[in-house]
The first five atom37 places (N, CA, C, CB, O) and aatype in JSON, in Angstrom:
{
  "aatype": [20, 20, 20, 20, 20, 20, 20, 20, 20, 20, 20, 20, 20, 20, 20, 20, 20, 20, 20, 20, 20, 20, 20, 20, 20, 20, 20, 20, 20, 20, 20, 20, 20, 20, 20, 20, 20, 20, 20, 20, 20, 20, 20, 20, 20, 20, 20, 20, 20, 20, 20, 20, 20, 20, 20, 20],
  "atom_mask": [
    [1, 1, 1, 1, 1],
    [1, 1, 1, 1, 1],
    [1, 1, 1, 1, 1],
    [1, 1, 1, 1, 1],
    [1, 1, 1, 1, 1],
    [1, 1, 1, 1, 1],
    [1, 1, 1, 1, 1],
    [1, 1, 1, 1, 1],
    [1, 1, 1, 1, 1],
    [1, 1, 1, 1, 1],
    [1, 1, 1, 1, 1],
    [1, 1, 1, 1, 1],
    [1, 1, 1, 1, 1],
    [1, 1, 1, 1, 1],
    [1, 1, 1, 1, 1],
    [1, 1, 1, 1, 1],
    [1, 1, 1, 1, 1],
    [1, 1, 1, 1, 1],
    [1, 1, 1, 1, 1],
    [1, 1, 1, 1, 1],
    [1, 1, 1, 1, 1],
    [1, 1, 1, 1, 1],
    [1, 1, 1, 1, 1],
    [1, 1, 1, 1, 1],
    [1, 1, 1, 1, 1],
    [1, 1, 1, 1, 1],
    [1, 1, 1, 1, 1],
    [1, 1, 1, 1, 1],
    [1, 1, 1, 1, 1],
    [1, 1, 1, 1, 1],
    [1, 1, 1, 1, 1],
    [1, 1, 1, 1, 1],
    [1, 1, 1, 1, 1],
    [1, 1, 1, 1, 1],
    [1, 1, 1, 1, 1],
    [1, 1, 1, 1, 1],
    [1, 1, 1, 1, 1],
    [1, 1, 1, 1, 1],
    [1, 1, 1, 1, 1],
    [1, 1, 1, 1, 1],
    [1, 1, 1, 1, 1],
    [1, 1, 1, 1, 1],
    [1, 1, 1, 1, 1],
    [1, 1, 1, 1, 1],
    [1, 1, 1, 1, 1],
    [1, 1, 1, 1, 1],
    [1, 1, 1, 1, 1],
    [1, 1, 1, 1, 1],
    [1, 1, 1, 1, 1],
    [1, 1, 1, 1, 1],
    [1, 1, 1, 1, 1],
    [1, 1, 1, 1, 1],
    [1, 1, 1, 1, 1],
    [1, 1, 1, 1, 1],
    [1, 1, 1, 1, 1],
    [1, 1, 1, 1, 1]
  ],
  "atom_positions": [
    [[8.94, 5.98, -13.21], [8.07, 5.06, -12.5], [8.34, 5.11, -11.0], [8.26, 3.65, -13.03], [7.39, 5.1, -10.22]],
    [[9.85, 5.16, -10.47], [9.62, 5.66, -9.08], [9.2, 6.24, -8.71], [10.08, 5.93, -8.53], [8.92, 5.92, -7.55]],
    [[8.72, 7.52, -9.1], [8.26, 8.9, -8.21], [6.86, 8.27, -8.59], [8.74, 10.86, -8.79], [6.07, 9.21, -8.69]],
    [[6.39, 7.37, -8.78], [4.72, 7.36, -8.55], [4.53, 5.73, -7.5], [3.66, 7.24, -10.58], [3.63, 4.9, -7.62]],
    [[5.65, 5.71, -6.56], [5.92, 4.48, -5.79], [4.85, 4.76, -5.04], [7.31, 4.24, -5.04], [4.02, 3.86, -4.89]],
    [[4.58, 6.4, -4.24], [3.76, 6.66, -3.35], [1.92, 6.51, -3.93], [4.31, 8.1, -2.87], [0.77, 6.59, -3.49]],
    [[2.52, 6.31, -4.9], [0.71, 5.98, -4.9], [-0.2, 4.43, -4.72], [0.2, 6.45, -6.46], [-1.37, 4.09, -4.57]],
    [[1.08, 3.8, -4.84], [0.58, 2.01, -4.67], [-0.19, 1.42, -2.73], [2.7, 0.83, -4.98], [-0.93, 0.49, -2.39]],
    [[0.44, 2.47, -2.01], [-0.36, 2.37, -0.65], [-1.4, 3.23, -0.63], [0.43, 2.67, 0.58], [-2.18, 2.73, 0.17]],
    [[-2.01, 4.52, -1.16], [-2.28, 5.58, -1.35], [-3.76, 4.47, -2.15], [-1.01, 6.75, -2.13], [-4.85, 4.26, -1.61]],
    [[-3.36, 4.01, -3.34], [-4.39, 3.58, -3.64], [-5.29, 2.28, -3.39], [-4.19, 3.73, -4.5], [-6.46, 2.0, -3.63]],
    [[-3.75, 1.33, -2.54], [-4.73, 0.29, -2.22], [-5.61, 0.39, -0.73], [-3.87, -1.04, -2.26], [-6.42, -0.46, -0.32]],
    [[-5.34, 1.27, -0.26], [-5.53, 2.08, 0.8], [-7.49, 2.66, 0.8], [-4.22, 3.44, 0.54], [-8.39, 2.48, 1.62]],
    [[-7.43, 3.37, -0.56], [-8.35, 3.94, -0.84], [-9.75, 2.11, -1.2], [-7.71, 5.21, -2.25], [-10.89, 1.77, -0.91]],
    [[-8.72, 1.67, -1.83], [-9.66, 0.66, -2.2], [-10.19, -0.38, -1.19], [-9.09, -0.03, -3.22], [-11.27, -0.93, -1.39]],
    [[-9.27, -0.74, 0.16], [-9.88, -1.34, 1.51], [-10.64, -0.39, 2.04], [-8.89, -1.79, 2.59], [-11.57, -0.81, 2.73]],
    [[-10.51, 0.86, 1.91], [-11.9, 1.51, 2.69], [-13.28, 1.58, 2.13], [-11.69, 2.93, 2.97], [-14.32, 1.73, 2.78]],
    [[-13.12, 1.39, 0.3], [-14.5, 1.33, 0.01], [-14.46, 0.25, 0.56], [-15.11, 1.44, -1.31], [-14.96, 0.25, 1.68]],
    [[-13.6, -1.69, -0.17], [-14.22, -2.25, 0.18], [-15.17, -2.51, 1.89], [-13.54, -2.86, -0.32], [-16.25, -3.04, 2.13]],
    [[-14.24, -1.89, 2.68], [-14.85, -2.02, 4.11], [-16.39, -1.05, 4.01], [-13.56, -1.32, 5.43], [-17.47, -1.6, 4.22]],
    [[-16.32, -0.31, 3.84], [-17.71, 1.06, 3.61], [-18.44, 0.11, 2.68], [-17.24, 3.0, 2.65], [-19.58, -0.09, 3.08]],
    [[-18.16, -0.46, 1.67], [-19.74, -1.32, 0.89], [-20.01, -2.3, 1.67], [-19.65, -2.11, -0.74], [-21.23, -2.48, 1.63]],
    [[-19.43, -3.13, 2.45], [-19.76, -4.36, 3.25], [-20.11, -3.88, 4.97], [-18.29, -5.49, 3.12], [-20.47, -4.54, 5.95]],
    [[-19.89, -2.81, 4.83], [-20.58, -2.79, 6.19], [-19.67, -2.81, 7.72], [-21.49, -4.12, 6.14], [-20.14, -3.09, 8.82]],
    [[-18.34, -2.44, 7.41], [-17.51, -2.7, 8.16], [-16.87, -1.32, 8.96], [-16.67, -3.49, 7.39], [-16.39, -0.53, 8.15]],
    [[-16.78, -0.92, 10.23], [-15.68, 0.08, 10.24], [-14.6, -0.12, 9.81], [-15.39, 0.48, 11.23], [-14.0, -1.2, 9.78]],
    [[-14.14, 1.26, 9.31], [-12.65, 1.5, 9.62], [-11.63, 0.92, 10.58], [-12.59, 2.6, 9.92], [-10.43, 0.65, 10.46]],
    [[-12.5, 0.81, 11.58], [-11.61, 0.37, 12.8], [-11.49, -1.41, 12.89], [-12.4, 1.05, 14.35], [-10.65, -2.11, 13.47]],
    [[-12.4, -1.71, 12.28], [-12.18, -3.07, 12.02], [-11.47, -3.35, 11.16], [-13.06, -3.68, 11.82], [-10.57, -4.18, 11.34]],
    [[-11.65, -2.86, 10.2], [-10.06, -3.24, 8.79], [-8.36, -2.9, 9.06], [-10.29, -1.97, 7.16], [-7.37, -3.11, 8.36]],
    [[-8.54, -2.32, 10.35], [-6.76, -1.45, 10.67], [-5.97, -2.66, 10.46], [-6.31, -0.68, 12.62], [-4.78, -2.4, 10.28]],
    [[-6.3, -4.13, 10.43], [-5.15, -5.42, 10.15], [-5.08, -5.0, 8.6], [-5.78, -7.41, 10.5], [-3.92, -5.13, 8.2]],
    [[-5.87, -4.58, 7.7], [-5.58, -4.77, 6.63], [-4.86, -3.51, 5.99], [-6.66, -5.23, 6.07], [-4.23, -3.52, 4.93]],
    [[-5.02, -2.66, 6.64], [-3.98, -1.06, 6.24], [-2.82, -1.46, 6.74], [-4.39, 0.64, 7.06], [-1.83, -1.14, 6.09]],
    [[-2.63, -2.15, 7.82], [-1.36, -2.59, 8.02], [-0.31, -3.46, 7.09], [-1.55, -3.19, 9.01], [0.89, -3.19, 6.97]],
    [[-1.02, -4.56, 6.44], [-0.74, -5.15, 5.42], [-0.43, -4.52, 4.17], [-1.56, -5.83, 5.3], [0.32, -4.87, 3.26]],
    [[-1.18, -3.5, 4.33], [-0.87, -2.33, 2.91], [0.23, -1.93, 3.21], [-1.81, -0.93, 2.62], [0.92, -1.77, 2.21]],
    [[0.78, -1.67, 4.22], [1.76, -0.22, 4.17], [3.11, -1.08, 4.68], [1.18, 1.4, 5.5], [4.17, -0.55, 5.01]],
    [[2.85, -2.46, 4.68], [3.91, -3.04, 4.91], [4.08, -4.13, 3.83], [3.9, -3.48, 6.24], [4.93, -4.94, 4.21]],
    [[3.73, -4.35, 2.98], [3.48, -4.94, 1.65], [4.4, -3.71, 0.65], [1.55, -5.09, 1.3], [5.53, -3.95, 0.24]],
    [[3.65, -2.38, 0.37], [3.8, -1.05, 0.03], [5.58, -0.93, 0.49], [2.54, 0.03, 0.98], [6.53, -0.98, -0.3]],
    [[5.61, -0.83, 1.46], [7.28, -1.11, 1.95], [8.02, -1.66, 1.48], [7.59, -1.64, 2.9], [8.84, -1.11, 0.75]],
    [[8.01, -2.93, 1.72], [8.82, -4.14, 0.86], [9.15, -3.84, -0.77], [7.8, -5.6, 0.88], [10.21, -3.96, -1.37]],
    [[7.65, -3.34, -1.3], [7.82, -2.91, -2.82], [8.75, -1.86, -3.14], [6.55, -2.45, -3.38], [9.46, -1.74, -4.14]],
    [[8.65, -1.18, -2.23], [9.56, 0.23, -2.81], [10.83, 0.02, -2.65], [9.32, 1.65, -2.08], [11.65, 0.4, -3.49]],
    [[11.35, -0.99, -0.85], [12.66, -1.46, -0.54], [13.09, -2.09, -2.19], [12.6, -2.72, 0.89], [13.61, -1.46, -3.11]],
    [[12.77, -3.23, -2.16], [12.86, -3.6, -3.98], [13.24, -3.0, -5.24], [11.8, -3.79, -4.43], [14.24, -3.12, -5.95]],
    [[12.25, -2.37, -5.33], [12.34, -0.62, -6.43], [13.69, -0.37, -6.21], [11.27, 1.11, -5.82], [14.42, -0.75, -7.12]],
    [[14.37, 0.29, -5.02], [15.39, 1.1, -4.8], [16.19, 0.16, -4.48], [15.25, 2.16, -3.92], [17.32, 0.65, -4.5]],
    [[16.23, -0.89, -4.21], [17.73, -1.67, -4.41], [17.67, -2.03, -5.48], [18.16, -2.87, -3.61], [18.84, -2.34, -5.71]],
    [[17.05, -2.23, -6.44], [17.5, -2.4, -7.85], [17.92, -1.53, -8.39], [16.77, -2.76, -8.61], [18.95, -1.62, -9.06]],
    [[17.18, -0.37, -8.25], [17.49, 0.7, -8.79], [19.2, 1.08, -8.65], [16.53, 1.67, -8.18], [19.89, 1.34, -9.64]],
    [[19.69, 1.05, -7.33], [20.82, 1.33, -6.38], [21.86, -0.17, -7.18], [20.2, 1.21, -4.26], [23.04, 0.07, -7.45]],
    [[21.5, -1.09, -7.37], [22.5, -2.13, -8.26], [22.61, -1.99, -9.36], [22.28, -3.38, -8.32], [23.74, -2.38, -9.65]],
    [[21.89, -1.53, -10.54], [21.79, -1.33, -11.96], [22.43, 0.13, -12.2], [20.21, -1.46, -12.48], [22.63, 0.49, -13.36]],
    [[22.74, 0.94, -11.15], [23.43, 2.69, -11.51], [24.31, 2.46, -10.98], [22.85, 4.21, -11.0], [25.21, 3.29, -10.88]]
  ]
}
C-alpha cells in the first residue's frame, strides 16, 4: 500500500481539474486548491512512514 502513496495527489489532483474544467473555472484560479492537495497529500504520507518507521 505504500508504493501507491503517489497516487492520492496524482488523483485528487486530476479530480480538481475536472471539477474546475466542468464549472467553468481556470486552472489558474483553482492553484489554492492544488495547494491544499499536495499539502494534505504530504501530511498523509509523513503519517504512512512514521508508522510505518514505529511498527519495524
Amino acid at each position: 500500500m505504500i508504493r501507491f502513496l503517489f497516487l492520492i495527489p496524482l488523483v485528487l489532483c486530476m479530480l480538481w481539474t475536472i471539477y474546475l474544467q466542468a464549472n467553468g473555472y481556470r486552472i489558474r484560479d483553482g492553484k489554492q486548491g492544488y495547494l491544499y492537495i499536495i499539502i494534505i497529500s504530504t501530511v498523509i504520507a509523513a503519517f504512512y512512514t512514521l508508522m510505518l518507521w514505529l511498527t519495524n
